[in-house]
PDB file with one MODEL, atoms N, CA, C and O in Angstrom:
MODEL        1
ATOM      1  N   UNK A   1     122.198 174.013  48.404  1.00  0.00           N
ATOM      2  CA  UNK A   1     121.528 174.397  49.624  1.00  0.00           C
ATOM      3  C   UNK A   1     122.368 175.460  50.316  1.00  0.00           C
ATOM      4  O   UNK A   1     123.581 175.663  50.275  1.00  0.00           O
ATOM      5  N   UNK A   2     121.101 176.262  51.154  1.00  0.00           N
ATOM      6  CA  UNK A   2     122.493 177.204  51.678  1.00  0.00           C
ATOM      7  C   UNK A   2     122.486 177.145  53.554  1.00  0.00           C
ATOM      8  O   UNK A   2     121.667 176.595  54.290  1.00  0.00           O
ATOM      9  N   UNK A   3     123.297 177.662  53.786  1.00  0.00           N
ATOM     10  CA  UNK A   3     123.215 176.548  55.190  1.00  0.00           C
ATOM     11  C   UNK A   3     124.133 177.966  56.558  1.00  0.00           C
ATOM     12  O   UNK A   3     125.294 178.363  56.459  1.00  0.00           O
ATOM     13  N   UNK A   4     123.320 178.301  57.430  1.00  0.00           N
ATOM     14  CA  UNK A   4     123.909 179.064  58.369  1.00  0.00           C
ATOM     15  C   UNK A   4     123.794 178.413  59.714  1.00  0.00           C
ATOM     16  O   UNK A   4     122.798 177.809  60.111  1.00  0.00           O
ATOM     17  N   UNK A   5     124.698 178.560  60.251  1.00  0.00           N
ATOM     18  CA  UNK A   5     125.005 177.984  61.827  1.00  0.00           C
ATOM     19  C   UNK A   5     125.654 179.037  63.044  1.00  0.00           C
ATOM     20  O   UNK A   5     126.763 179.460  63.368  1.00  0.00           O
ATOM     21  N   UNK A   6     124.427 179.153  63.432  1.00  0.00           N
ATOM     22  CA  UNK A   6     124.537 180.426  64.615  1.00  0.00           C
ATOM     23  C   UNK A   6     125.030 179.969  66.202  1.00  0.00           C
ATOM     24  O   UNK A   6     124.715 178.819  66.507  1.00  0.00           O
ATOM     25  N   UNK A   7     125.606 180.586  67.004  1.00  0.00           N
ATOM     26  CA  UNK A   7     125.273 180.411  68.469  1.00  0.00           C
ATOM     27  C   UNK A   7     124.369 181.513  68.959  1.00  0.00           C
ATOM     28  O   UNK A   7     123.668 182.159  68.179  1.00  0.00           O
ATOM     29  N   UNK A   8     124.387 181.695  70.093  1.00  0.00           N
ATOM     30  CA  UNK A   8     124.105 182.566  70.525  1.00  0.00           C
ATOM     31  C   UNK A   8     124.565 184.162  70.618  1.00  0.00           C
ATOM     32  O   UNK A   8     123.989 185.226  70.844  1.00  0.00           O
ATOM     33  N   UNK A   9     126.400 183.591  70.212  1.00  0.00           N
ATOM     34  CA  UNK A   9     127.151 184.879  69.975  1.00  0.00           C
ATOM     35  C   UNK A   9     127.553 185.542  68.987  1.00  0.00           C
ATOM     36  O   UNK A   9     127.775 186.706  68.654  1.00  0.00           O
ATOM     37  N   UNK A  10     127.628 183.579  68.249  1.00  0.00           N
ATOM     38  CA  UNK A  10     128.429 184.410  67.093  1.00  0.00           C
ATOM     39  C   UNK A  10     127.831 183.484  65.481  1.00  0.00           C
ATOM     40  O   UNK A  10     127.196 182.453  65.703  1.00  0.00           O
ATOM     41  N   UNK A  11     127.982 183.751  64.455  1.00  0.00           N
ATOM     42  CA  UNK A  11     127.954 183.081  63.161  1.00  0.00           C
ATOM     43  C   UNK A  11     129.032 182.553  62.955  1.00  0.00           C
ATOM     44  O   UNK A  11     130.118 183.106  62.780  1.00  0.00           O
ATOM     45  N   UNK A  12     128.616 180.716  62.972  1.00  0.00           N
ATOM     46  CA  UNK A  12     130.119 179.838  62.719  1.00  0.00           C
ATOM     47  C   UNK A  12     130.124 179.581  61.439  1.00  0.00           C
ATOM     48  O   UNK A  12     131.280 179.388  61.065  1.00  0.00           O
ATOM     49  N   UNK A  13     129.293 179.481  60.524  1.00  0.00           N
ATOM     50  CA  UNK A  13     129.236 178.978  58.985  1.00  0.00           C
ATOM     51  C   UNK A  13     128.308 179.374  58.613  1.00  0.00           C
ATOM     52  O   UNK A  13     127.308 179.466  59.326  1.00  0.00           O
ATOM     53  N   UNK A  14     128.357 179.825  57.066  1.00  0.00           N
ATOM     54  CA  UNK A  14     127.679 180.528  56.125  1.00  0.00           C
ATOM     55  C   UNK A  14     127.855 180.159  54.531  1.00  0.00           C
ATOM     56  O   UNK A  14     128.767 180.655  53.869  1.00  0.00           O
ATOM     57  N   UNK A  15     126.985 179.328  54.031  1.00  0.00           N
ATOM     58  CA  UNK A  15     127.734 179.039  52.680  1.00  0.00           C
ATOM     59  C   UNK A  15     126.453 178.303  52.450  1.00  0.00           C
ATOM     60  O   UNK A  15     125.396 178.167  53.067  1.00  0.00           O
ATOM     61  N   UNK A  16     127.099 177.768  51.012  1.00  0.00           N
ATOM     62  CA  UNK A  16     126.373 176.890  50.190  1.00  0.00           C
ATOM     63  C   UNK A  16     127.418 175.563  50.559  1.00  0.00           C
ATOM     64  O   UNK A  16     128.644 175.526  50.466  1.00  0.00           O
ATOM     65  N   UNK A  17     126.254 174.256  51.113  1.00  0.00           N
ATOM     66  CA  UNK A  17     126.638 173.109  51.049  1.00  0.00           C
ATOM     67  C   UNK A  17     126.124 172.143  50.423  1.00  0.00           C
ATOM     68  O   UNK A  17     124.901 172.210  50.301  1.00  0.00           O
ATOM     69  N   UNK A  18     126.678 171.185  49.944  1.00  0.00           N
ATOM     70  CA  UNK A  18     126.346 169.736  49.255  1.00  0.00           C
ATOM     71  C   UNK A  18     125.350 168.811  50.689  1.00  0.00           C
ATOM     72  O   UNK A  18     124.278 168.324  50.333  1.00  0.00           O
ATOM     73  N   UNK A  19     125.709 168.657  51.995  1.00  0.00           N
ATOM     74  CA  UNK A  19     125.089 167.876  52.958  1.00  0.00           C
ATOM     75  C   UNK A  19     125.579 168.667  53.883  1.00  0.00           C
ATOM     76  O   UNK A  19     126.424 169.524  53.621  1.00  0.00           O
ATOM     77  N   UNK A  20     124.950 168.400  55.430  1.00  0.00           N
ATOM     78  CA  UNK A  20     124.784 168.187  56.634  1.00  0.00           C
ATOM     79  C   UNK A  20     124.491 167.229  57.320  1.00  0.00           C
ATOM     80  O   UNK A  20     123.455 166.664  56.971  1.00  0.00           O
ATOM     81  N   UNK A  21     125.143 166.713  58.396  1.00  0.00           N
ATOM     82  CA  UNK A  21     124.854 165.645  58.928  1.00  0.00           C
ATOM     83  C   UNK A  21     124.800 165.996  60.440  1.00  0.00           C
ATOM     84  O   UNK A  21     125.881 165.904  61.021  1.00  0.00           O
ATOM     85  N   UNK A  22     123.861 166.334  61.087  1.00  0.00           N
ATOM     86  CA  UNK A  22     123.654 166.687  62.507  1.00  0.00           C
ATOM     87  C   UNK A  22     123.576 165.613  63.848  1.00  0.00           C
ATOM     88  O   UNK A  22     123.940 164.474  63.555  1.00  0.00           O
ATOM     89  N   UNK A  23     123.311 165.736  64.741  1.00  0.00           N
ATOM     90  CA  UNK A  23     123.009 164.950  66.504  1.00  0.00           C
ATOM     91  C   UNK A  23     121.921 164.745  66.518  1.00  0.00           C
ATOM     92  O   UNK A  23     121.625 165.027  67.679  1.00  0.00           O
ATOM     93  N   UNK A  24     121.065 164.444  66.049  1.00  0.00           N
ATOM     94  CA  UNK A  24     119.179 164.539  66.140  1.00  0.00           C
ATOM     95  C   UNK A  24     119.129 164.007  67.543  1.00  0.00           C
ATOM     96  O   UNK A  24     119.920 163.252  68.109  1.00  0.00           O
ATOM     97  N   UNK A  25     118.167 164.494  67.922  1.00  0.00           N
ATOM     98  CA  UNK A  25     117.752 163.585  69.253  1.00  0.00           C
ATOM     99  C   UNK A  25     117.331 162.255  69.157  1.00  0.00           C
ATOM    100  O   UNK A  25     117.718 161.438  69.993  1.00  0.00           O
ATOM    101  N   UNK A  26     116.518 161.904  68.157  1.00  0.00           N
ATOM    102  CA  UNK A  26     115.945 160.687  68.212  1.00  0.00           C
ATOM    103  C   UNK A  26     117.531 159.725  67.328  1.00  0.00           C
ATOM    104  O   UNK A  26     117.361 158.558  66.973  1.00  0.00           O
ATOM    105  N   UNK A  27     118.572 160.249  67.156  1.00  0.00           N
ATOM    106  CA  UNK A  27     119.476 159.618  65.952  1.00  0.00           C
ATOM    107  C   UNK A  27     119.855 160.226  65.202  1.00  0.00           C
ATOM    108  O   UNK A  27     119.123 161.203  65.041  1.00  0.00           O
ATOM    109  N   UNK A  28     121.053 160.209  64.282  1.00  0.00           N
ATOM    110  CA  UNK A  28     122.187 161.378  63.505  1.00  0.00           C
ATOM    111  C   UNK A  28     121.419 161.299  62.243  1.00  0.00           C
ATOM    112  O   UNK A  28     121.063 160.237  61.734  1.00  0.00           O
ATOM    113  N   UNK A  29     121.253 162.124  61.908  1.00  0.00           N
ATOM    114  CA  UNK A  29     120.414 162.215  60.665  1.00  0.00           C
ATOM    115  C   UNK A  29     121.097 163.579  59.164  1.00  0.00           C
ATOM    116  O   UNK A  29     121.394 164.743  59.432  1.00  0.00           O
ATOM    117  N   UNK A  30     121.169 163.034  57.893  1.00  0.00           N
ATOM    118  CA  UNK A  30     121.554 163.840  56.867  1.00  0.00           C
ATOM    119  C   UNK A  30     120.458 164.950  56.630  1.00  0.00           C
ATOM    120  O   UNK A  30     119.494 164.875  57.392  1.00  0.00           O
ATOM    121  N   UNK A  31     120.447 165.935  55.728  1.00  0.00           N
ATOM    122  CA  UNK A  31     120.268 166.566  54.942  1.00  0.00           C
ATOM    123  C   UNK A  31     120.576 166.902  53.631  1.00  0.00           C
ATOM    124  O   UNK A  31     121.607 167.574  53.603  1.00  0.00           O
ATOM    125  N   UNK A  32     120.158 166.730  52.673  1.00  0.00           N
ATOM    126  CA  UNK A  32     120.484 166.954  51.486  1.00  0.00           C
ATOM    127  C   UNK A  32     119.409 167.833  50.145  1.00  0.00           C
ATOM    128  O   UNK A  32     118.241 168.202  50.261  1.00  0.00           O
ATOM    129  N   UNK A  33     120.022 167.914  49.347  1.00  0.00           N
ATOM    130  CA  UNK A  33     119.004 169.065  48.261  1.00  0.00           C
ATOM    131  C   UNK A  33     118.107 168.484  48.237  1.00  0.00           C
ATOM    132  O   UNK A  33     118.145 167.254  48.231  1.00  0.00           O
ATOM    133  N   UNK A  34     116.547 169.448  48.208  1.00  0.00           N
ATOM    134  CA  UNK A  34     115.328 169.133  48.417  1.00  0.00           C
ATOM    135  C   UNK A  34     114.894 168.131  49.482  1.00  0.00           C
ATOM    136  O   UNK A  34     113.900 167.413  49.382  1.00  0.00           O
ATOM    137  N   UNK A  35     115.617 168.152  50.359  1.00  0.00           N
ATOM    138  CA  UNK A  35     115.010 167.689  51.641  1.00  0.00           C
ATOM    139  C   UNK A  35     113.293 168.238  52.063  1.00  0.00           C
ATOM    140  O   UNK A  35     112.861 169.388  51.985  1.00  0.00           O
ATOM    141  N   UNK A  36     112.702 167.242  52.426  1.00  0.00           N
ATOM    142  CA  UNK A  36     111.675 168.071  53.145  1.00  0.00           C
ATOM    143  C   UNK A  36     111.363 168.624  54.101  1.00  0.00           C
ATOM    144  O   UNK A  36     111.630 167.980  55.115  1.00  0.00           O
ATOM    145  N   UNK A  37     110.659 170.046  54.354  1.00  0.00           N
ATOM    146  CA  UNK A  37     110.944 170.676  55.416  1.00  0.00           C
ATOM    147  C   UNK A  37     110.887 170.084  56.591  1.00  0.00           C
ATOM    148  O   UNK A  37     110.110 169.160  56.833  1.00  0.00           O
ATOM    149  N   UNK A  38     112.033 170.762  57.740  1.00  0.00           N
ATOM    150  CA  UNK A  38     111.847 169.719  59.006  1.00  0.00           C
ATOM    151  C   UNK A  38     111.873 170.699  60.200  1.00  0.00           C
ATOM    152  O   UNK A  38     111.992 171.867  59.830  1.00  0.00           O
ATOM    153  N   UNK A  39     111.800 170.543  61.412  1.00  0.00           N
ATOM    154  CA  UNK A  39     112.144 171.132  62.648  1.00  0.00           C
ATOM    155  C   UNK A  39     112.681 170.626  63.585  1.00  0.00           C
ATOM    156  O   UNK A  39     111.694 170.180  64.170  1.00  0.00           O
ATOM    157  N   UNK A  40     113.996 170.201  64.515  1.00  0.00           N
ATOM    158  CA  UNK A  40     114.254 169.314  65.063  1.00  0.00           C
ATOM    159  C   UNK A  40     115.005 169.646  65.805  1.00  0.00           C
ATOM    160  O   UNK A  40     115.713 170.580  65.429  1.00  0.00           O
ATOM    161  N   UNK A  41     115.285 169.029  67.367  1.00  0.00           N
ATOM    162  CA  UNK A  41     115.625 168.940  68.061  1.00  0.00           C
ATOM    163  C   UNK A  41     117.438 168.621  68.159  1.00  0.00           C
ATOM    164  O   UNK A  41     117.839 167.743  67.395  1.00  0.00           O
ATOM    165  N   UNK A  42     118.187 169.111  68.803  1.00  0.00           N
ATOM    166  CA  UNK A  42     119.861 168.345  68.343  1.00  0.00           C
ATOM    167  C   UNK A  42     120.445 168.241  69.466  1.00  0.00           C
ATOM    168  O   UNK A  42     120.667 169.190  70.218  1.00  0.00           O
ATOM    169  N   UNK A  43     120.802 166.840  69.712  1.00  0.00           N
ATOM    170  CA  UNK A  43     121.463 166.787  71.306  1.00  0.00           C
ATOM    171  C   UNK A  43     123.227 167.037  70.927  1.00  0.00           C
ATOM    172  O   UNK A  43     123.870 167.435  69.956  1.00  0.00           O
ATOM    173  N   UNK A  44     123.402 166.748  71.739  1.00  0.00           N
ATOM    174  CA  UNK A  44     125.561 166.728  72.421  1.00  0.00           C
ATOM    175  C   UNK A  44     126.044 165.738  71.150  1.00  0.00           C
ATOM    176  O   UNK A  44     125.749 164.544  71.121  1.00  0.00           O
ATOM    177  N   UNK A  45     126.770 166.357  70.185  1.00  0.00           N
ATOM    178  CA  UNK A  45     127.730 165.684  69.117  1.00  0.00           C
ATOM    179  C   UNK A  45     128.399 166.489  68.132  1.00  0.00           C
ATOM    180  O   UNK A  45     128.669 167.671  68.344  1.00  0.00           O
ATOM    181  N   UNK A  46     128.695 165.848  66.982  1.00  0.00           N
ATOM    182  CA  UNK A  46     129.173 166.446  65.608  1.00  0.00           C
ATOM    183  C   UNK A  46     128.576 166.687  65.118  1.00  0.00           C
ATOM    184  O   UNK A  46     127.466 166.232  65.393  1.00  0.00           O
ATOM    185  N   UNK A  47     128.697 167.735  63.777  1.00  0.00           N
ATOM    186  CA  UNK A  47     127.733 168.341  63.081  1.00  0.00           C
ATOM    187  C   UNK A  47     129.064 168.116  62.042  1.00  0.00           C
ATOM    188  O   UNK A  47     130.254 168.353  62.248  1.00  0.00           O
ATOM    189  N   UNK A  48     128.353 167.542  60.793  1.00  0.00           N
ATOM    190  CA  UNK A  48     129.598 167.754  59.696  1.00  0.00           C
ATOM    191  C   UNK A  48     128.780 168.244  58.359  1.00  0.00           C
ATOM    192  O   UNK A  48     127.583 168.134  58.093  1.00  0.00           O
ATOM    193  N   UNK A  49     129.892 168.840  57.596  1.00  0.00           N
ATOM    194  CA  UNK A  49     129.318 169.842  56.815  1.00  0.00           C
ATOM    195  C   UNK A  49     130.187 169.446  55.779  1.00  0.00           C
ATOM    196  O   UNK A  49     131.290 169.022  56.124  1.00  0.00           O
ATOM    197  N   UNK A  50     129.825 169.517  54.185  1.00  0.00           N
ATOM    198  CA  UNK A  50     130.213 169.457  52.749  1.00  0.00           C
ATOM    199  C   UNK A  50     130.217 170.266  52.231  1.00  0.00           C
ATOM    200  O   UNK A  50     129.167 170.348  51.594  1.00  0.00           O
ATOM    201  N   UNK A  51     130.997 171.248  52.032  1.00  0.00           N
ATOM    202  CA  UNK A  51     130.580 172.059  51.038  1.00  0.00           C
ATOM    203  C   UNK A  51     130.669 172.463  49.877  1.00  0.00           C
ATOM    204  O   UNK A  51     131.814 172.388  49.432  1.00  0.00           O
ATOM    205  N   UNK A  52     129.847 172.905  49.135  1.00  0.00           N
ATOM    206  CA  UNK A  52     129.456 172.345  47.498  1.00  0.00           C
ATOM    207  C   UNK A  52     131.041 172.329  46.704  1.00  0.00           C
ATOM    208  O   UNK A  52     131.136 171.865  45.568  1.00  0.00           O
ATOM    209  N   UNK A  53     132.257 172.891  47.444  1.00  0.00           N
ATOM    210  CA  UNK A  53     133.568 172.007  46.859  1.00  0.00           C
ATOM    211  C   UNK A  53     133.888 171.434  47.442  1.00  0.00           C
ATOM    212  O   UNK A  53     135.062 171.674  47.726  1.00  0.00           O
ATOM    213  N   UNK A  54     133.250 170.171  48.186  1.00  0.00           N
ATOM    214  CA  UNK A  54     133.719 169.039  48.902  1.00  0.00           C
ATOM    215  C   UNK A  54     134.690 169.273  49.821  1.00  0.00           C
ATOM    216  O   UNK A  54     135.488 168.347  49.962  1.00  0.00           O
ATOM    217  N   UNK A  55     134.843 170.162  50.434  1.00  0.00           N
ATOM    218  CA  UNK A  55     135.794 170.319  51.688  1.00  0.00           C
ATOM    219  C   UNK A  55     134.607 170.267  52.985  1.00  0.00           C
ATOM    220  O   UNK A  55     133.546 170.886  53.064  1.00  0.00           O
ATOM    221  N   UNK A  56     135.094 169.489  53.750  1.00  0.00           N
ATOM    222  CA  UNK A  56     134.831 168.980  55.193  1.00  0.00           C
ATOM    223  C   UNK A  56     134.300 169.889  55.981  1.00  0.00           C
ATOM    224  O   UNK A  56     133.547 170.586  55.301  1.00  0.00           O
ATOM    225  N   UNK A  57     134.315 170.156  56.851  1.00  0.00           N
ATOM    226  CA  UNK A  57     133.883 171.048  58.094  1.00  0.00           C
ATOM    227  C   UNK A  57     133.356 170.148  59.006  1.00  0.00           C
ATOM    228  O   UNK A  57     132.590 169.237  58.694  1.00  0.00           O
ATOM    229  N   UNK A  58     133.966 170.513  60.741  1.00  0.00           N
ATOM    230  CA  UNK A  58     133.187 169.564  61.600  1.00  0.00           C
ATOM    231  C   UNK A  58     133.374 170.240  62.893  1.00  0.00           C
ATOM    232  O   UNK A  58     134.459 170.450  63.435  1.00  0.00           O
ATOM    233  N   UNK A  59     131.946 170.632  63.433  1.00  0.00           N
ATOM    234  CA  UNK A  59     131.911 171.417  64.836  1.00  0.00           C
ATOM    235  C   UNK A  59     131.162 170.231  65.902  1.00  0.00           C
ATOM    236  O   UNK A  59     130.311 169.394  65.600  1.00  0.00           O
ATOM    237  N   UNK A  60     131.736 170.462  67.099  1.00  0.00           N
ATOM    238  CA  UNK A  60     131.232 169.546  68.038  1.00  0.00           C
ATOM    239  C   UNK A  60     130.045 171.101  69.164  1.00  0.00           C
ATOM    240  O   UNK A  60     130.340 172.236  69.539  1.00  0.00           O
ATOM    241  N   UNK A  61     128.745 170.239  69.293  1.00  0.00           N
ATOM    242  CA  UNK A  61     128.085 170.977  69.724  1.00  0.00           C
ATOM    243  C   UNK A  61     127.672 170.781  70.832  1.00  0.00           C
ATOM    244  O   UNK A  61     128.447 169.976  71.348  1.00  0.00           O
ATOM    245  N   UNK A  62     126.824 171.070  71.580  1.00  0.00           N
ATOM    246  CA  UNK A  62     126.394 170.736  73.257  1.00  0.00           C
ATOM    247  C   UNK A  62     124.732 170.519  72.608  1.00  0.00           C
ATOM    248  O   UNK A  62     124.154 169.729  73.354  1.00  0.00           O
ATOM    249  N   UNK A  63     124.015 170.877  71.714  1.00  0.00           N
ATOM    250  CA  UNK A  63     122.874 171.023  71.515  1.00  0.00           C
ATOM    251  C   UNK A  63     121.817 171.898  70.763  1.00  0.00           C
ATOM    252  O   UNK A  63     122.592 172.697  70.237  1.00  0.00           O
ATOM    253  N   UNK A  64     120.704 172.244  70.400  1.00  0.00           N
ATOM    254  CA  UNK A  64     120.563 173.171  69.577  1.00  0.00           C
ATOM    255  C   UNK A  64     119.097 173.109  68.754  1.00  0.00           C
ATOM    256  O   UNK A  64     118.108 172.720  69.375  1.00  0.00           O
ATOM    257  N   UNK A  65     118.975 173.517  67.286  1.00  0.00           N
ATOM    258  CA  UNK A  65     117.930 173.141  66.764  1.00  0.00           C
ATOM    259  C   UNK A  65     118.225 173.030  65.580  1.00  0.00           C
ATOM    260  O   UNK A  65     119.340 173.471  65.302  1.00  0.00           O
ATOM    261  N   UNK A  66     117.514 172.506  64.574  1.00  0.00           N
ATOM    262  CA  UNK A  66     118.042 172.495  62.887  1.00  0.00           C
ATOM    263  C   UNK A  66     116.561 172.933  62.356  1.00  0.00           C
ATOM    264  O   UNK A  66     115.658 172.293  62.896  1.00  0.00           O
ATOM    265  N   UNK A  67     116.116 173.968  61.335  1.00  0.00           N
ATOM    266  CA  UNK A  67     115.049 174.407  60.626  1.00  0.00           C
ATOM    267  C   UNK A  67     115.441 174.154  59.338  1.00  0.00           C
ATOM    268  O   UNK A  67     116.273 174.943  58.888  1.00  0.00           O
ATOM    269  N   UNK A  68     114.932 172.940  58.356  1.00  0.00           N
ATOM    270  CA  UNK A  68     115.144 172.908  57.133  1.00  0.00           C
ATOM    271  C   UNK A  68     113.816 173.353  56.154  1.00  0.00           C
ATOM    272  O   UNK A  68     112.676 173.019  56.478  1.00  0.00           O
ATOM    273  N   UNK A  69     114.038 173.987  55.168  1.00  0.00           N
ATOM    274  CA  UNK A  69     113.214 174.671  54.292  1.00  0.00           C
ATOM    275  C   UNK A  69     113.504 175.297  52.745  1.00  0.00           C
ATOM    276  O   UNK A  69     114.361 176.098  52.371  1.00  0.00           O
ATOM    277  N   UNK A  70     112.773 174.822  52.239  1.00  0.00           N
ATOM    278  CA  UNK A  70     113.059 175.142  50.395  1.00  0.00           C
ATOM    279  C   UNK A  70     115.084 175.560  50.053  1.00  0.00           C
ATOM    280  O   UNK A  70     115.653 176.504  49.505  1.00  0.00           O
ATOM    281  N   UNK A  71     115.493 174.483  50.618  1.00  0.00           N
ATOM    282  CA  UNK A  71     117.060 174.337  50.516  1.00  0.00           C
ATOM    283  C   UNK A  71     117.870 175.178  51.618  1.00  0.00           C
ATOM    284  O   UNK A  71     119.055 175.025  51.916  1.00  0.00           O
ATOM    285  N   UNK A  72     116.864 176.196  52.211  1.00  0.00           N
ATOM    286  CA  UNK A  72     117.839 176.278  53.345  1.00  0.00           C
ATOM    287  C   UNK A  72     117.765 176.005  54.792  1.00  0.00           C
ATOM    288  O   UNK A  72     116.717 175.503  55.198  1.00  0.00           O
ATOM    289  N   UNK A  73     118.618 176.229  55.557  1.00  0.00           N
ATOM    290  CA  UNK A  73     119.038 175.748  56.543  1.00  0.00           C
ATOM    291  C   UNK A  73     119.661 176.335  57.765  1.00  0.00           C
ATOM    292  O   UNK A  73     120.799 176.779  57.915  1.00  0.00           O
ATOM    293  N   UNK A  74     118.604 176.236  58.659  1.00  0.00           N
ATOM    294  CA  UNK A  74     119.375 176.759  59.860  1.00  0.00           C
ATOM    295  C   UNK A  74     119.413 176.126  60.965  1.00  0.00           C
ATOM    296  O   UNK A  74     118.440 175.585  61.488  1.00  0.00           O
ATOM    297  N   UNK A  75     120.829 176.154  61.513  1.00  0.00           N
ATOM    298  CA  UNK A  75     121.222 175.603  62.876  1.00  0.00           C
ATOM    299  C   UNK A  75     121.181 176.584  63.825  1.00  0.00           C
ATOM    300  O   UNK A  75     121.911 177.549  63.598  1.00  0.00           O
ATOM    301  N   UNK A  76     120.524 176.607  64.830  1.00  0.00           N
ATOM    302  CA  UNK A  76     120.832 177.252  66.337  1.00  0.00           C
ATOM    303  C   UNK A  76     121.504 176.242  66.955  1.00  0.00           C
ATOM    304  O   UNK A  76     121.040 175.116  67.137  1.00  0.00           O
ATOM    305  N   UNK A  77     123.302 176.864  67.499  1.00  0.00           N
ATOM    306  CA  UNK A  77     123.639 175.726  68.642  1.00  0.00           C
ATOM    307  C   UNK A  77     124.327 176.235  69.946  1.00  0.00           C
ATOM    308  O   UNK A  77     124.544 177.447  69.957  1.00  0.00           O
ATOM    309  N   UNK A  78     124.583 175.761  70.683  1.00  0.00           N
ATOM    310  CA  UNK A  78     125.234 176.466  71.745  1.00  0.00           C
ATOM    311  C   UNK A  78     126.634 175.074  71.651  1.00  0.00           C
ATOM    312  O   UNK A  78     126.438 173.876  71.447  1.00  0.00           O
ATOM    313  N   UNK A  79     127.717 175.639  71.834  1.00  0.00           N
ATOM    314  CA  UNK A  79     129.041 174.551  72.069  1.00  0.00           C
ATOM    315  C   UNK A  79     129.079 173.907  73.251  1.00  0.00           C
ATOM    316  O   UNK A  79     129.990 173.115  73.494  1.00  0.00           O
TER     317      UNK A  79
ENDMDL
END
């Protein structure tokens, strides 16, 4: 999957990842290959990231959106 995470200012991550695990509003919710497409809402938390060589990544966010689609992935967030 390939996976970009924007703010408003700047591009924080860009790559190919194994998972995502976001703040959903309704509850923290994964992502993974062939997910089905989604649109969603992301409140105040962690966002952790895998990437396809298993190294970590973890941004704390204020809020945002997640667009998942035919493996990719985009986060809008503000910190």
């Amino acid at each position: 999957m390939f996976l970009e995470m924007l703010t408003p200012d700047k591009l924080l991550f860009e790559g190919d990842i194994f998972l995502v695990r976001v703040p959903g509003t309704k509850g923290s919710f994964e992502v993974l290959n062939n997910h089905t497409p989604i649109i969603s809402t992301l409140d105040e938390g962690n966002v952790k990231i895998i990437t396809d060589q298993g190294k970590e990544e973890f941004f704390d966010i204020k809020k945002g959106f997640i667009e998942v689609k035919d493996n990719k992935i985009k986060l809008l967030v503000t910190l």
